[in-house]
mmCIF file of the C-alpha atoms, coordinates in Angstrom:
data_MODEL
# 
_entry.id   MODEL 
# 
loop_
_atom_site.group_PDB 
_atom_site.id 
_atom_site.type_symbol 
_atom_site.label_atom_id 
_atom_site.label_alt_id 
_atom_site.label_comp_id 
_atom_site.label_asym_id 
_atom_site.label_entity_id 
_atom_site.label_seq_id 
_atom_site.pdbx_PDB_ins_code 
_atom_site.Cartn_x 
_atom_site.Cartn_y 
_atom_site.Cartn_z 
_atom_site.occupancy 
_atom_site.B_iso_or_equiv 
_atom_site.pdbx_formal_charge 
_atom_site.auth_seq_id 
_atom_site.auth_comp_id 
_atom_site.auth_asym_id 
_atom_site.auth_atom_id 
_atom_site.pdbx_PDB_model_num 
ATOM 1  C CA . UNK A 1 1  ? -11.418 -3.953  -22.084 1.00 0.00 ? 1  UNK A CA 1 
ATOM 2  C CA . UNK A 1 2  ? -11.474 -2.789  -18.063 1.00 0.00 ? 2  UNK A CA 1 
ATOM 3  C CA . UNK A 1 3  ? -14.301 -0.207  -16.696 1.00 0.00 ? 3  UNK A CA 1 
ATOM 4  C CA . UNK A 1 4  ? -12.221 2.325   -15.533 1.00 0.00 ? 4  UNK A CA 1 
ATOM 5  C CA . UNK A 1 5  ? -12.920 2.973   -11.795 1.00 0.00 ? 5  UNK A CA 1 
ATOM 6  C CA . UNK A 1 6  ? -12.799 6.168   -9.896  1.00 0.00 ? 6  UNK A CA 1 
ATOM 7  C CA . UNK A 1 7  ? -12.034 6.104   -6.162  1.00 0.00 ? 7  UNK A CA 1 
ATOM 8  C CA . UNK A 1 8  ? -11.704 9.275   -4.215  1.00 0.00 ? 8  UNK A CA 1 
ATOM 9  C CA . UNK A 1 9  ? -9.359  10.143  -1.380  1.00 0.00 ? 9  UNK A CA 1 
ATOM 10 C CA . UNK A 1 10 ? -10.640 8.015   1.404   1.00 0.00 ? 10 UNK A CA 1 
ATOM 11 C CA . UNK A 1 11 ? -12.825 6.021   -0.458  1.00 0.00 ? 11 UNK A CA 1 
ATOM 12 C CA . UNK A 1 12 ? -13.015 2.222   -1.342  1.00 0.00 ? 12 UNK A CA 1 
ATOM 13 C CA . UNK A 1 13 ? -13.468 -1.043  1.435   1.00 0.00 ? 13 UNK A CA 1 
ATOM 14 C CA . UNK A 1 14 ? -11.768 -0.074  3.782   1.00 0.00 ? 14 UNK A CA 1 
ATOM 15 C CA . UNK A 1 15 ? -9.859  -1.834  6.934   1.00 0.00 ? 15 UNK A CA 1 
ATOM 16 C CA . UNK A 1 16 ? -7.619  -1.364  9.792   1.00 0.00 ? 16 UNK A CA 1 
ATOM 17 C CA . UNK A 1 17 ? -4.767  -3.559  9.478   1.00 0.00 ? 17 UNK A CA 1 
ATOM 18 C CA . UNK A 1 18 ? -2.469  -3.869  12.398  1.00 0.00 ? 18 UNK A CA 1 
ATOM 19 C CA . UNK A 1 19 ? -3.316  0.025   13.651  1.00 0.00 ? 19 UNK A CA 1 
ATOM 20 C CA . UNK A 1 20 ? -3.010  1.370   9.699   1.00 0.00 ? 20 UNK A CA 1 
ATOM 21 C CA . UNK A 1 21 ? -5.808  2.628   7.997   1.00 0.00 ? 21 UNK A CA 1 
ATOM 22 C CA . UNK A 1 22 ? -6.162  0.802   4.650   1.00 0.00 ? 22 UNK A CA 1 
ATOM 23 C CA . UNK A 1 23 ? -8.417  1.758   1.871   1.00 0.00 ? 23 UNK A CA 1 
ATOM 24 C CA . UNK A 1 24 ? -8.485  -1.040  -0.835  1.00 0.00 ? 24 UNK A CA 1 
ATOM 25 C CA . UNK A 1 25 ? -9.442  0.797   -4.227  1.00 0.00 ? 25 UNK A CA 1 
ATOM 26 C CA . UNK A 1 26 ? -8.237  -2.054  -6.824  1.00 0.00 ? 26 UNK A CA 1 
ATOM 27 C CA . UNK A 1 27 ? -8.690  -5.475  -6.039  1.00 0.00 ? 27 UNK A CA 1 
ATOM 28 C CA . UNK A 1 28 ? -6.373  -8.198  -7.802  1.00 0.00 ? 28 UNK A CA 1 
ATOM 29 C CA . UNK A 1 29 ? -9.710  -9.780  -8.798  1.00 0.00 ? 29 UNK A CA 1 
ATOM 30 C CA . UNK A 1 30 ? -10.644 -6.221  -10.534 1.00 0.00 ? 30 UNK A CA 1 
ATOM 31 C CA . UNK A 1 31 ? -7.067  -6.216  -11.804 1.00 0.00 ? 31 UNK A CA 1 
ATOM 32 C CA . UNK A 1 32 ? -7.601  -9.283  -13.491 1.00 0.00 ? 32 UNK A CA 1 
ATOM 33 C CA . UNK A 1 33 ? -4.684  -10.685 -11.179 1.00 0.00 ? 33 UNK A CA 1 
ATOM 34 C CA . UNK A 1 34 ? -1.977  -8.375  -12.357 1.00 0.00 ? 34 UNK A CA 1 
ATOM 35 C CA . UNK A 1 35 ? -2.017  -6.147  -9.234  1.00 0.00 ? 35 UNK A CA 1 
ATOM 36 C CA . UNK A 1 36 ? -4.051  -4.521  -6.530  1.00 0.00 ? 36 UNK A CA 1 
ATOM 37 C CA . UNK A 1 37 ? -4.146  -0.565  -5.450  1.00 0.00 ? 37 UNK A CA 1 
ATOM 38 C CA . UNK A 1 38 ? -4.613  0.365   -1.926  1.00 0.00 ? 38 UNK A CA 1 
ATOM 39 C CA . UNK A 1 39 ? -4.305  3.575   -0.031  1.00 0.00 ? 39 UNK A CA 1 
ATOM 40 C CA . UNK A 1 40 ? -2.933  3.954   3.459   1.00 0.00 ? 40 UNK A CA 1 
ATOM 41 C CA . UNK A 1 41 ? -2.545  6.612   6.674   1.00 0.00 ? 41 UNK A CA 1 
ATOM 42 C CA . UNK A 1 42 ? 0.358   4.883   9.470   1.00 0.00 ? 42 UNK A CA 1 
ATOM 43 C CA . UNK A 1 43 ? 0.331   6.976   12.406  1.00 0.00 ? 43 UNK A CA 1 
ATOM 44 C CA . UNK A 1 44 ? 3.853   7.931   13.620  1.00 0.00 ? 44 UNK A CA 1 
ATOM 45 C CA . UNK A 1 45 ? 6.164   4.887   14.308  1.00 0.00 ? 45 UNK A CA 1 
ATOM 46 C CA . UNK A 1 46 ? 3.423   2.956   12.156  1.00 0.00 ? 46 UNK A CA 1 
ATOM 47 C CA . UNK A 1 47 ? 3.198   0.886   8.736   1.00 0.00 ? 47 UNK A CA 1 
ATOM 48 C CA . UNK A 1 48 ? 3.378   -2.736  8.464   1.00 0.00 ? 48 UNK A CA 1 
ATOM 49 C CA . UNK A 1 49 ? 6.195   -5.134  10.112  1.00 0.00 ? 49 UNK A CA 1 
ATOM 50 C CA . UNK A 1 50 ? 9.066   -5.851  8.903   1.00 0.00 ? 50 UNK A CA 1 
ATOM 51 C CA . UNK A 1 51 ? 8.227   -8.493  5.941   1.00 0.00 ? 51 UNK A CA 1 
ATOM 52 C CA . UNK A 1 52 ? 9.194   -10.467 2.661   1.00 0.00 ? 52 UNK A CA 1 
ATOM 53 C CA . UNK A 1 53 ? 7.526   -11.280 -0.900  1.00 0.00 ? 53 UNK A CA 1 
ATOM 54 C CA . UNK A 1 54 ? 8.671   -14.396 -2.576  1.00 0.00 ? 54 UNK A CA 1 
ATOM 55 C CA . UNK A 1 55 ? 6.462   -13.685 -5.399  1.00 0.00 ? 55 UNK A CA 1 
ATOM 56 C CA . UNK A 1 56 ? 5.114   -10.113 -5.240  1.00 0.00 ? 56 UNK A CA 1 
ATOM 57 C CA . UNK A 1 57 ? 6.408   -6.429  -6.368  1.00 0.00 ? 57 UNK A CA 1 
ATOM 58 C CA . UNK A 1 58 ? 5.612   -3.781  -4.148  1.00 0.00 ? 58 UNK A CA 1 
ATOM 59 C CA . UNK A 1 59 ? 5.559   0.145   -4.929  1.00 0.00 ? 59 UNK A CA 1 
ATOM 60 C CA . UNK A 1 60 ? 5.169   3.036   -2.928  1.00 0.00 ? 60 UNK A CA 1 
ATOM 61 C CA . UNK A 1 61 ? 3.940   6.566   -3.128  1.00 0.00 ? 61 UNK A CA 1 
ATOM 62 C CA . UNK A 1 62 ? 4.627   8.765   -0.351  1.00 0.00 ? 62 UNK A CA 1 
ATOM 63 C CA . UNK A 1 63 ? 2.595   11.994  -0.221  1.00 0.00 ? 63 UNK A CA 1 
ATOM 64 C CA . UNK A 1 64 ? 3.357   12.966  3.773   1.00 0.00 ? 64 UNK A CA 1 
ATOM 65 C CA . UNK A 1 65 ? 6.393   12.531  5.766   1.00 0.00 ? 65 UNK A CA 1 
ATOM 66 C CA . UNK A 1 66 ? 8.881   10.499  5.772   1.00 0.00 ? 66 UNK A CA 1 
ATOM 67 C CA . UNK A 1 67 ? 8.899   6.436   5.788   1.00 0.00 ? 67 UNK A CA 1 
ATOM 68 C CA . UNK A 1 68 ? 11.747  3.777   6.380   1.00 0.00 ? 68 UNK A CA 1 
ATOM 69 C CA . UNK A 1 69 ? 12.234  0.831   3.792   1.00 0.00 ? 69 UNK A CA 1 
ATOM 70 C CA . UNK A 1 70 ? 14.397  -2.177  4.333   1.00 0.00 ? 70 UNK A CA 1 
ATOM 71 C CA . UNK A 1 71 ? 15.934  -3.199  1.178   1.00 0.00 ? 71 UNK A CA 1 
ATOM 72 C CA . UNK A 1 72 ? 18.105  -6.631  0.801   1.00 0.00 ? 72 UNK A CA 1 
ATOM 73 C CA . UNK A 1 73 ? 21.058  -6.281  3.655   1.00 0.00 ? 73 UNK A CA 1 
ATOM 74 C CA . UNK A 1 74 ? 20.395  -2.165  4.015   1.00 0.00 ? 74 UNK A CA 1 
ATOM 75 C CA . UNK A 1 75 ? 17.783  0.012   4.875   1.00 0.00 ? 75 UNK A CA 1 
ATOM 76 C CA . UNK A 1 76 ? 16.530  3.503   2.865   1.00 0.00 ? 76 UNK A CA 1 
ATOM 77 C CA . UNK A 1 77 ? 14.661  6.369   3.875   1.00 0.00 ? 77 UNK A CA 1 
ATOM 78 C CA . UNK A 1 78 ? 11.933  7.980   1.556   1.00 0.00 ? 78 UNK A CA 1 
ATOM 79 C CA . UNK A 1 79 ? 11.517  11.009  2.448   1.00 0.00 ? 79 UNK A CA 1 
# 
């Protein structure tokens, strides 16, 4: 059985990816592969490029402002 792990607001390793604050507080290692659990602050016009997973699931919890996805062929706005 997993040690359950507590990581505050702001807390884990954290690293500055392409202008983005990122705050790593699950490895995939820790996750015994499954998944990993990271925390991040874009400034305006921010967040990662434009990209694709061939073999990854992504998920997303927005908790300020809005952000713009690009799905398949259309694009969505979380708001």
């Amino acid at each position: 059985m997993a040690t359950p792990k507590v990581v505050p607001a702001g807390g884990g390793r954290e690293l500055n990816i392409v202008g983005d604050n990122i705050w790593v507080k699950l490895t995939g290692e820790e996750a015994g592969g499954v998944y990993c659990l990271v925390e991040e602050a874009s400034p305006p016009q921010g967040g990662p490029p434009l990209h694709l997973h061939h073999r990854k699931d992504e998920s997303f919890y927005v908790l300020e402002g809005n952000y713009n996805f690009r799905l398949c062929a259309g694009i969505c706005e979380e708001v």
